[in-house]
C-alpha positions in Angstrom: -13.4 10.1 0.8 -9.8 9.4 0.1 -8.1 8.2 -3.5 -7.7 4.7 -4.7 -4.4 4.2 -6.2 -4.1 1.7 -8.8 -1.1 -0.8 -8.5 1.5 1.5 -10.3 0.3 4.3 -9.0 0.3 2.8 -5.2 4.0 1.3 -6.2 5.3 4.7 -7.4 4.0 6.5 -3.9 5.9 4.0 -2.0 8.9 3.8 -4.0 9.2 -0.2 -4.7 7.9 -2.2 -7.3 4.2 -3.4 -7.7 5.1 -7.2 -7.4 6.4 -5.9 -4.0 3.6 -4.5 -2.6 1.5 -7.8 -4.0 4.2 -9.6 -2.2 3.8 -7.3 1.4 0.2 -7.8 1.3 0.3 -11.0 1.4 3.0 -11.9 4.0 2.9 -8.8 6.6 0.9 -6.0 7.8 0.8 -3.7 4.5 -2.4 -3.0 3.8 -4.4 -5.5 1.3 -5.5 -4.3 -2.3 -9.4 -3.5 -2.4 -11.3 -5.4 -5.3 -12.2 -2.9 -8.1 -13.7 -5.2 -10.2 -13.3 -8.4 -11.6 -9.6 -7.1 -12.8 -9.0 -3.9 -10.8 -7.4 -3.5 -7.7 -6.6 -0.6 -5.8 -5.0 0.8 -2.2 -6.8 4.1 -0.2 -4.5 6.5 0.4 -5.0 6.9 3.7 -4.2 3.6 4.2 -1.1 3.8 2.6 -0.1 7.0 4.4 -1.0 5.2 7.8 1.3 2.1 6.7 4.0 4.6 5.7 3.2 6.3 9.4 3.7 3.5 11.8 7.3 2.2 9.2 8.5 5.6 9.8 7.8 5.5 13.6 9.3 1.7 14.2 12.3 3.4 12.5 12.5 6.3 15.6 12.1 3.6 18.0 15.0 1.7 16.4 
């Protein structure tokens, strides 16, 4: 099973702000938040590493 990281956490790992990543998730192919609760939201890791994966191999092919 992989982490969940909160928004500031998931914010922090990517190195922008948490309104950003609210922002990516709803207008391209970052990965969306998964519901928590009725007030908790949270990204898996691995999903965030994957996202982080293809960015950085879109870059090479630039």
């Amino acid at each position: 099973m992989t982490a969940i990281y909160r928004p500031k956490a998931a914010a922090e790992y990517i190195g922008v702000a948490v309104s950003t990543l609210y922002r990516w998730a709803a207008d391209s192919d970052f990965p969306k938040p998964l519901k928590l609760g009725r007030q908790a939201s949270g990204w898996r890791k691995a999903d965030l590493d994957a996202w982080l994966e293809r960015k950085a191999k879109e870059g090479e092919a630039a």
